[in-house]
Backbone as a ProteinNet text record, in pm:
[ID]
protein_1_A
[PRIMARY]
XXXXXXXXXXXXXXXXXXXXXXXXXXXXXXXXXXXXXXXXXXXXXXXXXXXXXXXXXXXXXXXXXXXXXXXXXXXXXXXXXXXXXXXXXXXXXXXXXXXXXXXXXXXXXXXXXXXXXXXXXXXXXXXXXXXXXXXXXXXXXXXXXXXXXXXXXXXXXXXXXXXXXXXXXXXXXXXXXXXXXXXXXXXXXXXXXXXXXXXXXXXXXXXXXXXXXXXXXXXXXXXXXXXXXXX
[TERTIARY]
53.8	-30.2	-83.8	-33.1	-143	-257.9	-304.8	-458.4	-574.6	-476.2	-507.1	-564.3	-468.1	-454.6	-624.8	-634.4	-773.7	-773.3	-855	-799	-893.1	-875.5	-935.9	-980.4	-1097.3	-1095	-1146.8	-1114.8	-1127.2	-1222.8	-1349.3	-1426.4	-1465.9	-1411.6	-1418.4	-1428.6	-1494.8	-1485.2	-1380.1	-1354.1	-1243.1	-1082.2	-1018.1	-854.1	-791.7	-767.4	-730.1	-770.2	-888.2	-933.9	-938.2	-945.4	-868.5	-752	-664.3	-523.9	-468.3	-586.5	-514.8	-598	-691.8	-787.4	-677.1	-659	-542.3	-408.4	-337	-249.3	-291.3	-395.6	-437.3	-432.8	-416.8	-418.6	-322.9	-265.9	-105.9	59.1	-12.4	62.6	19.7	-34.3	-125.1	-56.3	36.7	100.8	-38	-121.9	-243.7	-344.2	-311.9	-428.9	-352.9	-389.7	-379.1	-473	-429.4	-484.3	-537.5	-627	-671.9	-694.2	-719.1	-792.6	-816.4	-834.7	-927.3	-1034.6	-1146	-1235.8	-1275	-1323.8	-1421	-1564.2	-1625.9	-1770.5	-1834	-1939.6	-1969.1	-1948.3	-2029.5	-2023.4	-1837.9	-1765.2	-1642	-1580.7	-1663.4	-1651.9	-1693.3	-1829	-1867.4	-1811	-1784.9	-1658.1	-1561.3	-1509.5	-1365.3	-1353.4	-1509.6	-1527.1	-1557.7	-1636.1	-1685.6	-1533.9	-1429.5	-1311.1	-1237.8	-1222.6	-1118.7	-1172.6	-1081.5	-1118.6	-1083.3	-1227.5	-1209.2	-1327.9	-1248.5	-1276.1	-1401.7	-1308.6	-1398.6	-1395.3	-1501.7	-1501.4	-1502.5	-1420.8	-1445.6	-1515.9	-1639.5	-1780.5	-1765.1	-1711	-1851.5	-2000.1	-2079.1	-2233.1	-2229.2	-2226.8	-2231.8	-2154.6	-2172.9	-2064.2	-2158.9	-2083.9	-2164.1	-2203.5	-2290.5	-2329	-2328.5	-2328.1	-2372.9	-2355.8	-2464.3	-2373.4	-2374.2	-2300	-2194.7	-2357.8	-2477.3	-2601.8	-2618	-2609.6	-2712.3	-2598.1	-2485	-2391.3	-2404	-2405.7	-2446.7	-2556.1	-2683.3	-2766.6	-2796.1	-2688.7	-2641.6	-2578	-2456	-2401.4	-2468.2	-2622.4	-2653.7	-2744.4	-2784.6	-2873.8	-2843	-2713.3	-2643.7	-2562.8	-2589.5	-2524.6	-2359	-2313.4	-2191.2	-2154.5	-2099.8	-2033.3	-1950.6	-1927.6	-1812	-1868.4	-1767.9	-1846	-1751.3	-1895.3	-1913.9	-1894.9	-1809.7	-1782.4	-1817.1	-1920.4	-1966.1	-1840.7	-1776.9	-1730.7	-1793	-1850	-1877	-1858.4	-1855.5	-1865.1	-1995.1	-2113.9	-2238.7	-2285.1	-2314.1	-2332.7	-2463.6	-2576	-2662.3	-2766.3	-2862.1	-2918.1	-2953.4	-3031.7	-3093.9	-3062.6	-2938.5	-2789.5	-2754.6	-2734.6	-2667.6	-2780	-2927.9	-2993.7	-3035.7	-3020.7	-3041.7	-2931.5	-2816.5	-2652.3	-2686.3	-2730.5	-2718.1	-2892.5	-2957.7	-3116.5	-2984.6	-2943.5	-2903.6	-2784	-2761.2	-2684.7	-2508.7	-2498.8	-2361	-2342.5	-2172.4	-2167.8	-2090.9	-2113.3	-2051.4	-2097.9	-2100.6	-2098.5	-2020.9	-1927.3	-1802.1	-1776.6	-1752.8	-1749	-1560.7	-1595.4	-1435	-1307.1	-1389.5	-1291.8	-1268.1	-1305.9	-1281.5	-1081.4	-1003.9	-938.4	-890.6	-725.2	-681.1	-686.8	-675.7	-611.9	-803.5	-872.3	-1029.8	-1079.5	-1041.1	-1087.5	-1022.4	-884.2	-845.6	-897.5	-903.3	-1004.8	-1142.6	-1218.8	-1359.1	-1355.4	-1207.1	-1259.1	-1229.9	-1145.5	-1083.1	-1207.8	-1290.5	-1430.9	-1551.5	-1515.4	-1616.1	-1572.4	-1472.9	-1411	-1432.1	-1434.7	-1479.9	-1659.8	-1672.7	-1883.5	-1922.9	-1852.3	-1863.8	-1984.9	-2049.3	-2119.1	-2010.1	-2002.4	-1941.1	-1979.4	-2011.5	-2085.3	-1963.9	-1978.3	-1859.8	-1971.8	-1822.9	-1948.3	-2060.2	-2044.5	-2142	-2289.1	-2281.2	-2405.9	-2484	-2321.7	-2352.9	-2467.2	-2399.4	-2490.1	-2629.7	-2605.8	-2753.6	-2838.2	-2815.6	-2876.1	-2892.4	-2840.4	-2845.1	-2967.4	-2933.5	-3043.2	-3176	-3184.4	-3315.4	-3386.7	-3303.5	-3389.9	-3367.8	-3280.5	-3230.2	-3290.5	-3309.3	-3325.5	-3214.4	-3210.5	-3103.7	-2980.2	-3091	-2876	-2858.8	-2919.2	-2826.1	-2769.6	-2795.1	-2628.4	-2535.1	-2595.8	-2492.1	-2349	-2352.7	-2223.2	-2158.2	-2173.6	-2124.2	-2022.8	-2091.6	-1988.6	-1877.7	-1774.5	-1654.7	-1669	-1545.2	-1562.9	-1362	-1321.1	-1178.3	-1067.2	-1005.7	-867.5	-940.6	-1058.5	-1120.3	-1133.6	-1169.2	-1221.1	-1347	-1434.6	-1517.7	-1584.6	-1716.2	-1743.6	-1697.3	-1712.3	-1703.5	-1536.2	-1457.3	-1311.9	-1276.2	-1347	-1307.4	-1361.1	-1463.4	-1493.7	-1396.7	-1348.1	-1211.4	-1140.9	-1069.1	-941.7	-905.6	-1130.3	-1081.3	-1078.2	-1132.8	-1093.8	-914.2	-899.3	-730.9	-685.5	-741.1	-692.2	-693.8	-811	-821.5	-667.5	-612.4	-533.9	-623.8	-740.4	-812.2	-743.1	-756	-700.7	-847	-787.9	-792.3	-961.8	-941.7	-1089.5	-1151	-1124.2	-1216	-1244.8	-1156.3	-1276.3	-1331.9	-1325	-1449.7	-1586	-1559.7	-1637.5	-1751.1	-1675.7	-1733.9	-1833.5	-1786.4	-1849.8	-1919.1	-1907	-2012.4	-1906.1	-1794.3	-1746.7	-1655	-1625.5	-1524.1	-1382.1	-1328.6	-1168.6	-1082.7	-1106	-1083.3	-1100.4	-1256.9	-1286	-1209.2	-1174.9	-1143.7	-991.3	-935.8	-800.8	-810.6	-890	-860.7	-903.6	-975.7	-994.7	-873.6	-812.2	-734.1	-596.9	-526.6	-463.9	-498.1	-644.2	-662.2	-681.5	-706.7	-652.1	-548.8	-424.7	-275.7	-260.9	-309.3	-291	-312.8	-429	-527.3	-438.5	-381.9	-304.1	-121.4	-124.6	13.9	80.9	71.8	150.4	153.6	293.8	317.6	334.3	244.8	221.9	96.5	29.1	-77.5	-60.3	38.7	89.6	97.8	149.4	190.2	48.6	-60.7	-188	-250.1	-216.3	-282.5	-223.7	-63.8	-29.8	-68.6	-100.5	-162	-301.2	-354.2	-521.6	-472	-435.4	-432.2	-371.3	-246	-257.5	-333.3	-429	-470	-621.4	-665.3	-782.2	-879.5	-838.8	-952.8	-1009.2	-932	-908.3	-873.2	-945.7	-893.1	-762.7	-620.9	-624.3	-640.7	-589	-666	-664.1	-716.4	-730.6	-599.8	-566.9	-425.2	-324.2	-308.2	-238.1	-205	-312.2	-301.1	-275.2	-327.1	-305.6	-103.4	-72.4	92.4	190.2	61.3	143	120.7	-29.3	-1	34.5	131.1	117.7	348.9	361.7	520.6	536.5	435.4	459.7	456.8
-4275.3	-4358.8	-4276	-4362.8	-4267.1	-4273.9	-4155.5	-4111	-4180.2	-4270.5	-4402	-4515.8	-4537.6	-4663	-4740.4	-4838.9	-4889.5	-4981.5	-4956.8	-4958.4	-5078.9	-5206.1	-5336.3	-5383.4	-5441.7	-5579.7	-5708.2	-5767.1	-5915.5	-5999.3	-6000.4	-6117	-6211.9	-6316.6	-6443.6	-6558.3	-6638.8	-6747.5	-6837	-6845.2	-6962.1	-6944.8	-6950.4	-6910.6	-6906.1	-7035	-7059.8	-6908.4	-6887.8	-6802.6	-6702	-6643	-6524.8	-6462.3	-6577	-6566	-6529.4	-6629.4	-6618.6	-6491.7	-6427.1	-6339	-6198.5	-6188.7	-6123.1	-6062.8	-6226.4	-6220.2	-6169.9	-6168.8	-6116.4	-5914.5	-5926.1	-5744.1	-5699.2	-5751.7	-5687.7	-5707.2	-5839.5	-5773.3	-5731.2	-5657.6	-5568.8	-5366.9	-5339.3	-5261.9	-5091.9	-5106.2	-5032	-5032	-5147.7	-5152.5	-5211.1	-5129.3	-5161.4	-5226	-5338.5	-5449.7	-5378.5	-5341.3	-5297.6	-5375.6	-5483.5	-5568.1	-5691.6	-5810.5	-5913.4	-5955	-6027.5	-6034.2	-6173.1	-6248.6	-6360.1	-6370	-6288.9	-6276.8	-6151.7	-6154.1	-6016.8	-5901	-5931.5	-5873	-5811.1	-5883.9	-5797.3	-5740.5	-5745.9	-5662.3	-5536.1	-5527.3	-5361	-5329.3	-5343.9	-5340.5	-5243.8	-5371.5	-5295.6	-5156.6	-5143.3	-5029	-4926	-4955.5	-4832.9	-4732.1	-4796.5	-4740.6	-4751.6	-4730.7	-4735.2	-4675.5	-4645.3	-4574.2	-4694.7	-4726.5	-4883.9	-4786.2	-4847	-4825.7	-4979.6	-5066.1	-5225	-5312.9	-5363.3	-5502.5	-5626.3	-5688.4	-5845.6	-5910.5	-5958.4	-5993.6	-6147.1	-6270.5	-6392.1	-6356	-6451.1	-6463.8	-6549.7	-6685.5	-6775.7	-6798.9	-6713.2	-6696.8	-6681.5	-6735	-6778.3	-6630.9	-6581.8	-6465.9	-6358.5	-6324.9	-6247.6	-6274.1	-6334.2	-6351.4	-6214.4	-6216.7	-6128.7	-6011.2	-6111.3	-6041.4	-5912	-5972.4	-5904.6	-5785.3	-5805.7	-5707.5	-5547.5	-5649.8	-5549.3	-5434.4	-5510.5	-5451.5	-5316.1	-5365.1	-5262.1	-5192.8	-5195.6	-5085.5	-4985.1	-5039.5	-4955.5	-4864.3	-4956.8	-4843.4	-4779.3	-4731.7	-4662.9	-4541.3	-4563.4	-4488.5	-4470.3	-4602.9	-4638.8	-4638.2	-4600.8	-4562.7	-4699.5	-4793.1	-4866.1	-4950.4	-4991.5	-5068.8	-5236.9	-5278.9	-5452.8	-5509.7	-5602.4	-5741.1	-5818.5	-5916.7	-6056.5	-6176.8	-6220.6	-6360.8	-6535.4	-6590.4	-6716.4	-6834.7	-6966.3	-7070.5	-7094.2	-7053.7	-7086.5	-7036.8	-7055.2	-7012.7	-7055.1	-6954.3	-6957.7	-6840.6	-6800	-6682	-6660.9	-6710.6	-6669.9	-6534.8	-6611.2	-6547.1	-6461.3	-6483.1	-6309.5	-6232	-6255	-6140.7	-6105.2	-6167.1	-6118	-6020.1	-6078.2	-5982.7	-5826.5	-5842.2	-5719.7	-5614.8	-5689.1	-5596.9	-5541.4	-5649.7	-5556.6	-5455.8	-5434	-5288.9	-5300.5	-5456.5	-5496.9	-5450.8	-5388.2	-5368.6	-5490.9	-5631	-5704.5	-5847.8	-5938.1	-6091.5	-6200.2	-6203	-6277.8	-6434.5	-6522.6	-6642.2	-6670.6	-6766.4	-6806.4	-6857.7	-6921	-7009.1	-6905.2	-6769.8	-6691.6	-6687.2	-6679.3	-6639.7	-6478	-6531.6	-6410.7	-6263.7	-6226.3	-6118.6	-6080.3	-6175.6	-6159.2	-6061.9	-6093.2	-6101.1	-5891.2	-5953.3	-5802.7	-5658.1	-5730.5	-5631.6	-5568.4	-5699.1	-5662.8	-5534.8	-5546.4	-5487.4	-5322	-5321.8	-5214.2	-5135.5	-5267.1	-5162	-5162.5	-5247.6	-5135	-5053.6	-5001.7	-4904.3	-4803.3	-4779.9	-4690.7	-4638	-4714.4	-4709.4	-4823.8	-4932.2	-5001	-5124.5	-5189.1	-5310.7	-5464.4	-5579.6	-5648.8	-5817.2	-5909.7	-6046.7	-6157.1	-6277.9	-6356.2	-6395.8	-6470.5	-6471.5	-6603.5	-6682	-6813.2	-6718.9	-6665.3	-6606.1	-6494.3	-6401.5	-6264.3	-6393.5	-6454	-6500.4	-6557.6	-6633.8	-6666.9	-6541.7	-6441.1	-6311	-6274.1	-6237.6	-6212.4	-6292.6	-6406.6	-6477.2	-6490.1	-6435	-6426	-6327.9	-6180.1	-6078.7	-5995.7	-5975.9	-5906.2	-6014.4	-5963.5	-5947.9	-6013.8	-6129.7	-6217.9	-6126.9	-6039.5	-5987.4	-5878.2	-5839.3	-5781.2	-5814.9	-5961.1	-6061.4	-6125.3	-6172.8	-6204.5	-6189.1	-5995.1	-5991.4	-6005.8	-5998.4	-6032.4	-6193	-6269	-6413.5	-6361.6	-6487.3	-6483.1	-6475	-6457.5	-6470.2	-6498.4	-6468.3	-6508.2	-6487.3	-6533.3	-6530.9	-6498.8	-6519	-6512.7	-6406.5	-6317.4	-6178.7	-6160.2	-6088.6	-6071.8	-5939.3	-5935.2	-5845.1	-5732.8	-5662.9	-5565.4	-5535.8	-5589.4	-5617.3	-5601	-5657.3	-5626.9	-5502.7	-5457.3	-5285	-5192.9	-5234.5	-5137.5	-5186.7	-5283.1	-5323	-5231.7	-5214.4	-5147.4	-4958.1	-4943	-4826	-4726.9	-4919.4	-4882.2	-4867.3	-4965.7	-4968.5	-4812.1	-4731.4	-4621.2	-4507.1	-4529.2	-4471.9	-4388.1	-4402.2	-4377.4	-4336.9	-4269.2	-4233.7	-4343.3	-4360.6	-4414	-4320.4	-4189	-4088.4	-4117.2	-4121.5	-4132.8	-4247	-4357.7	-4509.8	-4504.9	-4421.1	-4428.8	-4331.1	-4206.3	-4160.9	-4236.3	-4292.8	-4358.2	-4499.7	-4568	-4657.5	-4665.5	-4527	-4505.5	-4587.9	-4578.7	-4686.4	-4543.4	-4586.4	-4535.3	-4531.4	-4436.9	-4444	-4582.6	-4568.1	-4726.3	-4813.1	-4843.1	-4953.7	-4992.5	-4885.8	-4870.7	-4969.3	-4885.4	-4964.6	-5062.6	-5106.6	-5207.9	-5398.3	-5311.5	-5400.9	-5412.5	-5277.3	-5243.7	-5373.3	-5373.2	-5424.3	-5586.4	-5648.9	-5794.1	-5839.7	-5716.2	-5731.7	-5756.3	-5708.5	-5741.1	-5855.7	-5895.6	-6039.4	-6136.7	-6113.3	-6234.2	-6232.1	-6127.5	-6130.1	-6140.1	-6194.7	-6222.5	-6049.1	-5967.9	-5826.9	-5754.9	-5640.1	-5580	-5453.2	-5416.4	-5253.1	-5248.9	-5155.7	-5095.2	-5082.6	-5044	-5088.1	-5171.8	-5304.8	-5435.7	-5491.4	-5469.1	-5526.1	-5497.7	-5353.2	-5292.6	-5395.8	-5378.9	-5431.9	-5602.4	-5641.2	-5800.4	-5810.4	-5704.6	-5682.7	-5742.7	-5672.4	-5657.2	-5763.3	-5810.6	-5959	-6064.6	-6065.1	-6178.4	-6143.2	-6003.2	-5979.5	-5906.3	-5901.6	-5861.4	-5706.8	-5662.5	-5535.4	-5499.7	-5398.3	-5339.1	-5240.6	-5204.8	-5090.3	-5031.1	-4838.5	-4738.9	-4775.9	-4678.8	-4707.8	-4634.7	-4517.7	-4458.9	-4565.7	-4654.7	-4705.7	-4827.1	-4864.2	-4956.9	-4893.4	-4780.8	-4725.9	-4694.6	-4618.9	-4630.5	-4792.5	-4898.8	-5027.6	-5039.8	-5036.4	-5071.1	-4982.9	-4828.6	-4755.6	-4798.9	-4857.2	-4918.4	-5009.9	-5099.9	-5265.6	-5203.9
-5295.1	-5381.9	-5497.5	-5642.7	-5691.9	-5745	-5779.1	-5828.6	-5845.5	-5961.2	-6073.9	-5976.5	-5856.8	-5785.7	-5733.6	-5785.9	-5725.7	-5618.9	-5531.4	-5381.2	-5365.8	-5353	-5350.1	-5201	-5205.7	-5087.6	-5106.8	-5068.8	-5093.7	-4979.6	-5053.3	-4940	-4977.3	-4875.9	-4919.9	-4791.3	-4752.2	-4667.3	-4701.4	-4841.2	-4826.8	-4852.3	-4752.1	-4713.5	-4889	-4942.8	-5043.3	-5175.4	-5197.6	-5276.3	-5234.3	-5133.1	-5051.3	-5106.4	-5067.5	-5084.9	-5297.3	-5382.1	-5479.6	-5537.7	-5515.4	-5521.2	-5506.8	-5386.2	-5321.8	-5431.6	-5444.9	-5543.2	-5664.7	-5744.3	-5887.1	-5858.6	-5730.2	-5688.1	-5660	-5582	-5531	-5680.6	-5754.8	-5848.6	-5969.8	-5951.7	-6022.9	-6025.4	-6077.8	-6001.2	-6008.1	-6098.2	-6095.1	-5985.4	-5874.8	-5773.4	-5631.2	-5527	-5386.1	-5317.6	-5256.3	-5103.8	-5011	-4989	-4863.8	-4770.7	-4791.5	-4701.1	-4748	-4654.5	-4718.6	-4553.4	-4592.1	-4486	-4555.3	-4398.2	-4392.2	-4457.2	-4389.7	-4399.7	-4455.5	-4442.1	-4474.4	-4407.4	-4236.1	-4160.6	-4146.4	-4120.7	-4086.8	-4259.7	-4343.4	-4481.2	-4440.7	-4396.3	-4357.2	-4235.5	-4162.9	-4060.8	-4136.3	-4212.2	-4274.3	-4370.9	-4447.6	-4553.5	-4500.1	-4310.5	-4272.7	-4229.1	-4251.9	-4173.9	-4257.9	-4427.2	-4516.1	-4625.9	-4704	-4873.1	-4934.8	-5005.8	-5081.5	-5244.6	-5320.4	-5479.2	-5512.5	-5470.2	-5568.3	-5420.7	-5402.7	-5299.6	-5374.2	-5425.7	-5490.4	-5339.5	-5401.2	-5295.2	-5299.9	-5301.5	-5242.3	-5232.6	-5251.1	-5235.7	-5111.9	-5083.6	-4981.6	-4910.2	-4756.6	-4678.9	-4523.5	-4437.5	-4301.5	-4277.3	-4173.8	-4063.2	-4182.4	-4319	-4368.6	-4508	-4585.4	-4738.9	-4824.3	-4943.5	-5017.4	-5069.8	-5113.5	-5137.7	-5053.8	-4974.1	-4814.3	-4787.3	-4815.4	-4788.5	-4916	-5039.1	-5115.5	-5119	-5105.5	-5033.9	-4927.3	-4815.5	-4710.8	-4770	-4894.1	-4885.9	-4970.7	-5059.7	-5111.4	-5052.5	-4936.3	-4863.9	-4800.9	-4765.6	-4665.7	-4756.7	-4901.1	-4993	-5059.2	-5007.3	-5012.9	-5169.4	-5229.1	-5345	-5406.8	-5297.6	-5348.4	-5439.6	-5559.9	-5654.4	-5619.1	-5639.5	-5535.1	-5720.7	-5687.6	-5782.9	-5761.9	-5786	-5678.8	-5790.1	-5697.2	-5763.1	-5690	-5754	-5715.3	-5818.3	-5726.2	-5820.8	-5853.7	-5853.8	-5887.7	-6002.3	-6146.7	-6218.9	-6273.6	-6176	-6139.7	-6181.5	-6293.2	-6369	-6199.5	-6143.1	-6015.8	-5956.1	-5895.5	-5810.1	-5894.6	-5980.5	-6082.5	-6105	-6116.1	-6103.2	-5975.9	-5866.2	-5708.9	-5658.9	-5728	-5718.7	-5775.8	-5890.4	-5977.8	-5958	-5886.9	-5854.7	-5707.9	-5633.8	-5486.5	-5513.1	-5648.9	-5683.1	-5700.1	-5735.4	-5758.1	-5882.8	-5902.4	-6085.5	-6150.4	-6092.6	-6197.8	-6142.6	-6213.7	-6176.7	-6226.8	-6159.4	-6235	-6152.8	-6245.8	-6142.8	-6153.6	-6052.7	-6015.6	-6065	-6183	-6250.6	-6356.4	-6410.4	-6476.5	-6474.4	-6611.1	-6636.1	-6522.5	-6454.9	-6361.5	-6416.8	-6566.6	-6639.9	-6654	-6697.2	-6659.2	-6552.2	-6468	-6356.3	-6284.2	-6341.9	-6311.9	-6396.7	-6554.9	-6574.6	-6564.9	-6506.2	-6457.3	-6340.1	-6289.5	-6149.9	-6254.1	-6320.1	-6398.6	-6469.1	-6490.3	-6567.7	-6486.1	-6317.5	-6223.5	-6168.5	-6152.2	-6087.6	-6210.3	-6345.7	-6412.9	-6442.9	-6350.7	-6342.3	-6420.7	-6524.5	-6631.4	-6538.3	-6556.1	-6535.7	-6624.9	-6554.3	-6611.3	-6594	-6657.7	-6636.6	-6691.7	-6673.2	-6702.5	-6819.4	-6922.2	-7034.7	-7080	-6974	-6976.4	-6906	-6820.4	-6756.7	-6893.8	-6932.8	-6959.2	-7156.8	-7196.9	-7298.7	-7244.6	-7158.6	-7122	-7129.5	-7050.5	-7004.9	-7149.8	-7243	-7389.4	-7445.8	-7439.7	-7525.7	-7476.3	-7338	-7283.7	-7325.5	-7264.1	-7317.4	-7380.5	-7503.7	-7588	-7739.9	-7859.4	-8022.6	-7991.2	-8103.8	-8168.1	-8209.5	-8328.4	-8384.5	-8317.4	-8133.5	-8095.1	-7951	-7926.1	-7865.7	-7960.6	-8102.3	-8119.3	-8165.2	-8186.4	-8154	-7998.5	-7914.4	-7846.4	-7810	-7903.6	-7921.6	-7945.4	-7925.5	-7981.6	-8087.8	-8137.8	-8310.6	-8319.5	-8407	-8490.6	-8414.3	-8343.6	-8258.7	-8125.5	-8102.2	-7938.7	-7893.4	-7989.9	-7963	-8002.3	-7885.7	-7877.6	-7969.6	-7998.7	-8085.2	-8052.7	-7958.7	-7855.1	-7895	-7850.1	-7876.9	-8025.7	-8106.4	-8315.6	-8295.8	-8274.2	-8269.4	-8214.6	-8151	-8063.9	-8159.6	-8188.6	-8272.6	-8444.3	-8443	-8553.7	-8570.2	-8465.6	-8433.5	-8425.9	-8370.5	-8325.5	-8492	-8578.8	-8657.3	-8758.9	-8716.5	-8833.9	-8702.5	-8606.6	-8536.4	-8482.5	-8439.9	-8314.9	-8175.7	-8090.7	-7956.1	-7887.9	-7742.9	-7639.2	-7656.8	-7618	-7586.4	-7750.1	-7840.9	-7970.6	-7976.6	-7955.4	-7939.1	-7819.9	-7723	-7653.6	-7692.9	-7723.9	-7774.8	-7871	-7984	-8067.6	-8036	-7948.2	-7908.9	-7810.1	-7700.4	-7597.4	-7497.4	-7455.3	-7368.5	-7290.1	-7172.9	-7098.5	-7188.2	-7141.2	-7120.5	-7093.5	-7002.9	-6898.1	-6946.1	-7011.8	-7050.2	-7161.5	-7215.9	-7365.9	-7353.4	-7254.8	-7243.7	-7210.2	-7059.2	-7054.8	-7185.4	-7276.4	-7394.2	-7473.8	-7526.7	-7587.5	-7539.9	-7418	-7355	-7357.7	-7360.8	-7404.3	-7544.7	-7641	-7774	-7777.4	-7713.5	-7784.8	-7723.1	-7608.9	-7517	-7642.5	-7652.4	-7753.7	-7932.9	-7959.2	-8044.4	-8039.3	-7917.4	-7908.6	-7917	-7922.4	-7949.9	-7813	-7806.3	-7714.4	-7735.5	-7843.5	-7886.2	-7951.5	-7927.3	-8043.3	-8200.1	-8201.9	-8367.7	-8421.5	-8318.8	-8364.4	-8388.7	-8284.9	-8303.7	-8420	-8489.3	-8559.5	-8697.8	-8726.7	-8802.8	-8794.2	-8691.2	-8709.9	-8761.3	-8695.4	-8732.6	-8902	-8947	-9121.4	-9188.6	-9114	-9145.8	-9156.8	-9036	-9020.7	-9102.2	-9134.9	-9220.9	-9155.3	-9029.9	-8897.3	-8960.1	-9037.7	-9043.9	-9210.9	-9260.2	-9422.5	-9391.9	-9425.9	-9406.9	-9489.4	-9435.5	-9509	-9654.8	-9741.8	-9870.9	-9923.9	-9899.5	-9915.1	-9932.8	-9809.6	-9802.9	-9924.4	-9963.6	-10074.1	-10212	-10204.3	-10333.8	-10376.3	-10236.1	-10209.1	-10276.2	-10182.7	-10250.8	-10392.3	-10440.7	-10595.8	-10680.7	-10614.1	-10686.1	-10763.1	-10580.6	-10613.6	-10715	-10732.8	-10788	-10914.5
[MASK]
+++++++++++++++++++++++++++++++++++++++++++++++++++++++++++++++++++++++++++++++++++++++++++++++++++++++++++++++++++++++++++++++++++++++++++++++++++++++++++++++++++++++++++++++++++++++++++++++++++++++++++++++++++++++++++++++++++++++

């Protein structure tokens, strides 16, 4: 196995979401199945006896919910970083999730490629919210102009996402747009990688060269001077 590999478990009460939970991991060729569990209780069961990276958590689940589990593993000093996924999209529940020491709150109906990168930026230490909660949470207790970059904005990229895009665009490395923006490695990519999604492209170049099409992006100034220097 290697290095890279993020070693998953899946808890969930309901068979169905188990199963497709499951599937968003195994073909995932960056992350290994460890497990999937019912409840909570046979969740710490399963972590006290395995090397697990991310637990994708449930909240409401019989004989131990996904909370109460989190909880335990923080008091026991457990390292593993907990994903809560639910259908409740509930400020409550996402701040009871994230005081008991979860790094993310993602709900269910979240987009699969979503979902795989959340776990991608808790497994790098990253914190991660789906974005109907993560704006509420914004507009509560954060200054106006500093959620609203976080909206979407032009081809469904998020502020966060045009800041990387244009990084990519000055030919930035992977470690200098993180540097620059205070973000992981990891994180970096795994944005990098839903930029070209969201732009239809299957290279960094191609994104770069769309960036500039579509305006997202100036390029360099060299570069224009080269064109009006042909015409």
């Amino acid at each position: 196995m290697s290095a890279e590999t993020i070693r998953v478990v899946v808890v969930d009460d309901d068979s169905l979401v188990r199963n497709a939970l499951s599937g968003y991991v195994t073909r995932n060729s960056g992350m290994r199945l460890v497990g999937t569990c019912r409840n909570g209780r046979q969740a710490l069961e399963l972590l006290a006896g395995h090397g697990v990276d991310v637990v994708l958590m449930d909240v409401r689940m019989p004989e131990m919910d996904g909370i109460e589990v989190t909880r335990e593993l923080r008091r026991t000093g457990s390292r593993v970083k907990v994903l809560v996924l639910t259908t409740f999209d509930e400020d409550k529940l996402m701040l009871a999730a994230l005081a008991a020491g979860a790094n993310g709150f993602m709900l269910k109906d979240s987009a699969p490629e979503a979902i795989v990168e959340a776990i991608q930026v808790a497994h790098s230490g990253g914190h991660v919210i789906s974005a109907r909660p993560a704006t509420r949470l914004a507009e509560r207790y954060l200054p106006q102009d500093e959620w609203q970059g976080a909206e979407v904005g032009p081809h469904g990229l998020t502020g966060r996402e045009r800041a990387v895009l244009r990084e990519l665009c000055r030919a930035a490395s992977n470690a200098e747009i993180a540097g620059a923006l205070g973000l992981s490695e990891s994180t970096v990519k795994a944005h990098v990688s839903t930029i070209m999604d969201k732009l239809n492209c299957k290279s960094r170049l191609k994104a770069v060269i769309r960036a500039f099409e579509l305006g997202l992006a100036e390029p360099p100034r060299g570069q224009e001077q080269d064109d009006e220097g042909g015409e």
